[in-house]
Gaussian input, Z-matrix of N, CA and C with variables (Angstrom, degrees):
# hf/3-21g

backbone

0 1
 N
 C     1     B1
 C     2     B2     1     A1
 N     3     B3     2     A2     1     D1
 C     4     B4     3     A3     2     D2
 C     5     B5     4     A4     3     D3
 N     6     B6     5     A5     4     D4
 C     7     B7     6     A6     5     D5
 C     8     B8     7     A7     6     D6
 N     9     B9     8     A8     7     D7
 C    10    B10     9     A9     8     D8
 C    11    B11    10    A10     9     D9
 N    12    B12    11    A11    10    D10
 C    13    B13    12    A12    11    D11
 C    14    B14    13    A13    12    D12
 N    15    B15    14    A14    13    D13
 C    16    B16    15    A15    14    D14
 C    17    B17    16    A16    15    D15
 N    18    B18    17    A17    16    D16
 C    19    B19    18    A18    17    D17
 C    20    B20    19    A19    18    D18
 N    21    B21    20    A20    19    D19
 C    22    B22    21    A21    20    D20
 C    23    B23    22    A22    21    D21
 N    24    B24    23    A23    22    D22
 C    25    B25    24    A24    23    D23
 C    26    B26    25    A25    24    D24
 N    27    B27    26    A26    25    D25
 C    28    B28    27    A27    26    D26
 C    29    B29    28    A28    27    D27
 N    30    B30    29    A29    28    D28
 C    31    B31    30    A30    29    D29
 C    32    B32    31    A31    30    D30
 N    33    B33    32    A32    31    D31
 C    34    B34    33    A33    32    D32
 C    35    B35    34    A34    33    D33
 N    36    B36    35    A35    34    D34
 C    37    B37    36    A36    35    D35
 C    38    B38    37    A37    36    D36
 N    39    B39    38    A38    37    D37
 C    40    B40    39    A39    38    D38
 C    41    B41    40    A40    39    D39
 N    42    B42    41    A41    40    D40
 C    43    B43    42    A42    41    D41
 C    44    B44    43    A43    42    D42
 N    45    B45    44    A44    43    D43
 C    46    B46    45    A45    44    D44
 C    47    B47    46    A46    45    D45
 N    48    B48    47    A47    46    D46
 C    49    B49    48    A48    47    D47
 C    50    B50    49    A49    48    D48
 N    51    B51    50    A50    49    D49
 C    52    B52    51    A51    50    D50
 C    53    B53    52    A52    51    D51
 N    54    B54    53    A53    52    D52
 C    55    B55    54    A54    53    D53
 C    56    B56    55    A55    54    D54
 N    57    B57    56    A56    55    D55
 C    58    B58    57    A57    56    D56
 C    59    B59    58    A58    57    D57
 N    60    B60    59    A59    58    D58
 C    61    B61    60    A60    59    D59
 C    62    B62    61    A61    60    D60
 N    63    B63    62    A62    61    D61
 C    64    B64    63    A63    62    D62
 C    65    B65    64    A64    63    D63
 N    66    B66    65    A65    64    D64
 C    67    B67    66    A66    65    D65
 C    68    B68    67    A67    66    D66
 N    69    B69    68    A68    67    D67
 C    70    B70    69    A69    68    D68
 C    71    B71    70    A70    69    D69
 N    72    B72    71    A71    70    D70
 C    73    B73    72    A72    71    D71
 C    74    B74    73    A73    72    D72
 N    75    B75    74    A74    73    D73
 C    76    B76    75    A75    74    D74
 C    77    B77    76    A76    75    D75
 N    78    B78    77    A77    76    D76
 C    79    B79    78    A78    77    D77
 C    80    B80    79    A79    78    D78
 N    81    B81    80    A80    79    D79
 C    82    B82    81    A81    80    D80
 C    83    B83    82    A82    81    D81
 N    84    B84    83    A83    82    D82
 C    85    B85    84    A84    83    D83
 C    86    B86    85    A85    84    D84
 N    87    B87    86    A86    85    D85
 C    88    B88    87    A87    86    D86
 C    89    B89    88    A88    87    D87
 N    90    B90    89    A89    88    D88
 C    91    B91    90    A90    89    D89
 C    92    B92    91    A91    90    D90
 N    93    B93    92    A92    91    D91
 C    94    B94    93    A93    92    D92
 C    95    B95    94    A94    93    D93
 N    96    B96    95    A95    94    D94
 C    97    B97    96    A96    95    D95
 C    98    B98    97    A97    96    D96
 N    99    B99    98    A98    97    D97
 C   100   B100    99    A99    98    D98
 C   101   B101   100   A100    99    D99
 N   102   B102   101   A101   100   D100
 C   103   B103   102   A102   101   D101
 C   104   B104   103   A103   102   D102
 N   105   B105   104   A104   103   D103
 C   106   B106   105   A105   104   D104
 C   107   B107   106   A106   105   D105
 N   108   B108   107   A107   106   D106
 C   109   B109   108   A108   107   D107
 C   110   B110   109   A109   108   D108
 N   111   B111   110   A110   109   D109
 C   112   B112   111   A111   110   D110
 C   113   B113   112   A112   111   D111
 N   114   B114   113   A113   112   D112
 C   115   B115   114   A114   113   D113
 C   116   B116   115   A115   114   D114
 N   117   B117   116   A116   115   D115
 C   118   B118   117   A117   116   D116
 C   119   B119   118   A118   117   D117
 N   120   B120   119   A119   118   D118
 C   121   B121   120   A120   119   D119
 C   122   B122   121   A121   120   D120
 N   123   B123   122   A122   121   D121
 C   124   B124   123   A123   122   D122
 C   125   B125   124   A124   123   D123
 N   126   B126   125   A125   124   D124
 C   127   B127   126   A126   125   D125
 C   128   B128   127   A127   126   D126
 N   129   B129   128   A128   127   D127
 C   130   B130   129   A129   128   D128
 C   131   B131   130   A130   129   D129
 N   132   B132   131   A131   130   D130
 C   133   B133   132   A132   131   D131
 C   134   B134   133   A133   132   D132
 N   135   B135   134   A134   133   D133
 C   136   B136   135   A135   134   D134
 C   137   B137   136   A136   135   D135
 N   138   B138   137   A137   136   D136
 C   139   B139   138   A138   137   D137
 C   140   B140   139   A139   138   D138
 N   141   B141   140   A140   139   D139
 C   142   B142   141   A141   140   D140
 C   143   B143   142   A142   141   D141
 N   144   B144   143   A143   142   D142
 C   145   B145   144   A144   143   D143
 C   146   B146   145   A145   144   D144
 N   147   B147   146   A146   145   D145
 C   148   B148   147   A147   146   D146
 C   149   B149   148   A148   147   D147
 N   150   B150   149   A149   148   D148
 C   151   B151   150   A150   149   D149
 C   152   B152   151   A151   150   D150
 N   153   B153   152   A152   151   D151
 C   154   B154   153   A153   152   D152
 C   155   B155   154   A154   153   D153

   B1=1.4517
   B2=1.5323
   B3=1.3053
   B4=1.8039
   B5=1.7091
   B6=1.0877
   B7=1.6544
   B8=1.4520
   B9=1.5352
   B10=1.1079
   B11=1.5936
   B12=1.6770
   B13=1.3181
   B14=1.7087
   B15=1.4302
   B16=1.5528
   B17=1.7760
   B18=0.8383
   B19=1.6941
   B20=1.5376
   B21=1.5474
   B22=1.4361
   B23=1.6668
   B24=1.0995
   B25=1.7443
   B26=1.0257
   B27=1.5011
   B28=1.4029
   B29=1.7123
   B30=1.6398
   B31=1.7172
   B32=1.4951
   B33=1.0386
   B34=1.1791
   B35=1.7711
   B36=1.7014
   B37=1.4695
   B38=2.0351
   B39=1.6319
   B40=1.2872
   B41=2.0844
   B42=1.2895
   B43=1.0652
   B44=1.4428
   B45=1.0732
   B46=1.8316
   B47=2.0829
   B48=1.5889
   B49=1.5289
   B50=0.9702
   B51=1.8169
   B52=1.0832
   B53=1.3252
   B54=0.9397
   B55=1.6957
   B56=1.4919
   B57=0.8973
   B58=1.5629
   B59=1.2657
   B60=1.1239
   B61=1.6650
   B62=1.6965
   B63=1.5547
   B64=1.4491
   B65=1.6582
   B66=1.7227
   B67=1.6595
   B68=1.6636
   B69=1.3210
   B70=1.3767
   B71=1.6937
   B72=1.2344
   B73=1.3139
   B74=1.2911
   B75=1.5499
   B76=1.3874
   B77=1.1065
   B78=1.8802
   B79=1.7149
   B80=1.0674
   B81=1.6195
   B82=1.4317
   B83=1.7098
   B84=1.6536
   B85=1.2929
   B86=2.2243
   B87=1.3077
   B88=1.2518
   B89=1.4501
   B90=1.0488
   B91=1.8711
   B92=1.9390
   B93=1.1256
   B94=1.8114
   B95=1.6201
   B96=1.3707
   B97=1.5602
   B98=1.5348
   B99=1.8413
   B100=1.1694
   B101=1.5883
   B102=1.1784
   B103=1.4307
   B104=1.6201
   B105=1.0519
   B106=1.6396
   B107=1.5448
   B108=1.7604
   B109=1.7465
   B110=1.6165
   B111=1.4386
   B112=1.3604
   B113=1.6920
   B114=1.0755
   B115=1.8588
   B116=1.7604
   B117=1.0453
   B118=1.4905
   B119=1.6672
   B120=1.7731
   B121=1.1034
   B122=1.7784
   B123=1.3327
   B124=1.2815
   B125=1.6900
   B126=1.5439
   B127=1.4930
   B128=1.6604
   B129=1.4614
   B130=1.5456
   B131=1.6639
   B132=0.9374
   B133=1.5640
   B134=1.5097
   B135=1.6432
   B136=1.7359
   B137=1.4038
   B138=1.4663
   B139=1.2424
   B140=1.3830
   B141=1.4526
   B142=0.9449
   B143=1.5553
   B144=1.8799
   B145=1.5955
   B146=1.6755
   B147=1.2948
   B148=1.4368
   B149=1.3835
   B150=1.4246
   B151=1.9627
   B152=1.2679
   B153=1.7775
   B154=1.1359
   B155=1.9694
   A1=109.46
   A2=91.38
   A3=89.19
   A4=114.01
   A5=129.41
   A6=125.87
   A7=65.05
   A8=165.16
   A9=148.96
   A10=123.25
   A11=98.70
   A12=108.53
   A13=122.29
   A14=101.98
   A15=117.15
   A16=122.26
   A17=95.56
   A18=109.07
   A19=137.52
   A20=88.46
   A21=99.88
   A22=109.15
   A23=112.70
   A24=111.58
   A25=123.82
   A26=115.06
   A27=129.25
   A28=113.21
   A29=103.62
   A30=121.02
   A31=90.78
   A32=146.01
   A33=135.65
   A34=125.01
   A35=93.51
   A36=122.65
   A37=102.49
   A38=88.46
   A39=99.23
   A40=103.81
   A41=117.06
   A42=131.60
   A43=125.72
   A44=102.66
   A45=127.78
   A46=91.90
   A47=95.47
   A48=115.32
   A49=90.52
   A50=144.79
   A51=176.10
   A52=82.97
   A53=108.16
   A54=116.10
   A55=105.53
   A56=138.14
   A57=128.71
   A58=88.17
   A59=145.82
   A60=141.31
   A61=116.13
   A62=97.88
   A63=86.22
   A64=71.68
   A65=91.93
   A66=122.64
   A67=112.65
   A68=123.38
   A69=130.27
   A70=122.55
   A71=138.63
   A72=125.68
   A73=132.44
   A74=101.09
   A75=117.25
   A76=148.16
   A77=97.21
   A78=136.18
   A79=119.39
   A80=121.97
   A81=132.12
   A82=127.28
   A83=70.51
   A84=94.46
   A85=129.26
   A86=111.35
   A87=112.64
   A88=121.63
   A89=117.41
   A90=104.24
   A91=92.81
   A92=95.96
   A93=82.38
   A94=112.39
   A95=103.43
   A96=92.53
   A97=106.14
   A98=119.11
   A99=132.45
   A100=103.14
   A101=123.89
   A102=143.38
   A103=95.21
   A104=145.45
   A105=139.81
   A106=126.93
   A107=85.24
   A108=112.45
   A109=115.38
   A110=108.59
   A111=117.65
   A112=129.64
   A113=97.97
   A114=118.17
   A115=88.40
   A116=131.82
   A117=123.53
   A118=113.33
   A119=89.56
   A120=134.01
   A121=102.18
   A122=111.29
   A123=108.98
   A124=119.97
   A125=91.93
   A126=113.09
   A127=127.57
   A128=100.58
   A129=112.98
   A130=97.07
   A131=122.11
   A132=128.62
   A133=123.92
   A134=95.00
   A135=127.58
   A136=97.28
   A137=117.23
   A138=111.86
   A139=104.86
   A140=134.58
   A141=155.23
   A142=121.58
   A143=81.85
   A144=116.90
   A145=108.85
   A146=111.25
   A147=124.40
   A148=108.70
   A149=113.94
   A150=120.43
   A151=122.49
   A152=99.57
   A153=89.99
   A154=112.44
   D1=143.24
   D2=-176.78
   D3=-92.82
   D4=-179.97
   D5=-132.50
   D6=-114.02
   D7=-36.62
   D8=155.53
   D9=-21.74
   D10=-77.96
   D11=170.37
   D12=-33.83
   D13=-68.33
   D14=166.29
   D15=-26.51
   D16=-58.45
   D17=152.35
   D18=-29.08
   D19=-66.21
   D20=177.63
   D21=-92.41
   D22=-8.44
   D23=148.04
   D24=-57.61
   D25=-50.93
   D26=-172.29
   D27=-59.46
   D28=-46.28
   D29=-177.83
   D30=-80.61
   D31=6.83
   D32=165.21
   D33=-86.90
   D34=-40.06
   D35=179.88
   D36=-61.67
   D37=-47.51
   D38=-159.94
   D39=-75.01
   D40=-11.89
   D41=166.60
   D42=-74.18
   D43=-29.45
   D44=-162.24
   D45=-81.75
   D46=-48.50
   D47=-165.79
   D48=-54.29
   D49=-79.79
   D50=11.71
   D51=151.42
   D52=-88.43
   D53=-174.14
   D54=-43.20
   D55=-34.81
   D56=-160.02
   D57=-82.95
   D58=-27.54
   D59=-159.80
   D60=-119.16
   D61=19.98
   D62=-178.82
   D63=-111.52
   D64=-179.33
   D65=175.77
   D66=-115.55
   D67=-22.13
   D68=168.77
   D69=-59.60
   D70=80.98
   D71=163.58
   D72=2.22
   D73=-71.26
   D74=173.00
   D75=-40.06
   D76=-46.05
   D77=143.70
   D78=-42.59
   D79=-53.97
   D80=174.93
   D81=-38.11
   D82=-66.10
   D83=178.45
   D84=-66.91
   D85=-24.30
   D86=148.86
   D87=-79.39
   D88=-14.12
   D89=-174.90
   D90=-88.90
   D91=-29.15
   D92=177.30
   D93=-81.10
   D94=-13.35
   D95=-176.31
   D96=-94.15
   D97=-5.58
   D98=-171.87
   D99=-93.72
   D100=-10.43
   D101=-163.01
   D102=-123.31
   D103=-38.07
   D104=154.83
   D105=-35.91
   D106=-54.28
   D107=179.11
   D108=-63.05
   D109=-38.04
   D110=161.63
   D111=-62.32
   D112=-35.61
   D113=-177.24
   D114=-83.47
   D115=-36.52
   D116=179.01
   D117=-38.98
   D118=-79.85
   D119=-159.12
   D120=-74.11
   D121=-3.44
   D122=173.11
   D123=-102.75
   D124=-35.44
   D125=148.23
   D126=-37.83
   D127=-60.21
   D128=-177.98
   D129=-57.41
   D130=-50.15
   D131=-169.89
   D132=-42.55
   D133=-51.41
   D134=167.10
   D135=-50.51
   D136=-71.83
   D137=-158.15
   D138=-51.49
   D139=-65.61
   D140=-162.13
   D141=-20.92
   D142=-53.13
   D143=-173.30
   D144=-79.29
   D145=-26.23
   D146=179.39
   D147=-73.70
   D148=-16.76
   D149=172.58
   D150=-91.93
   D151=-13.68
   D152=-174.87
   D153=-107.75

């Protein structure tokens, strides 16, 4: 895995956390969709690297 990917795992984890400890919906609900976008795009990366 590249030190990119790793990253956006990490800001993903740290998004996921975030969310579990707020009380706002609204809040909730972007840090998981901000933590999705990361797991995407960290994904795409893997694959990427797995072709090459």
């Amino acid at each position: 895995m590249s030190e990119r990917s790793v990253y956006l795992r990490d800001q993903a984890q740290k998004c996921e956390w975030h969310a579990s400890h707020m009380t706002d919906h609204e809040t909730i609900a972007e840090l998981r969709k901000l933590a999705a976008g990361y797991r995407i795009e960290a994904a795409q990366i893997e694959c990427n690297e797995s072709k090459e």
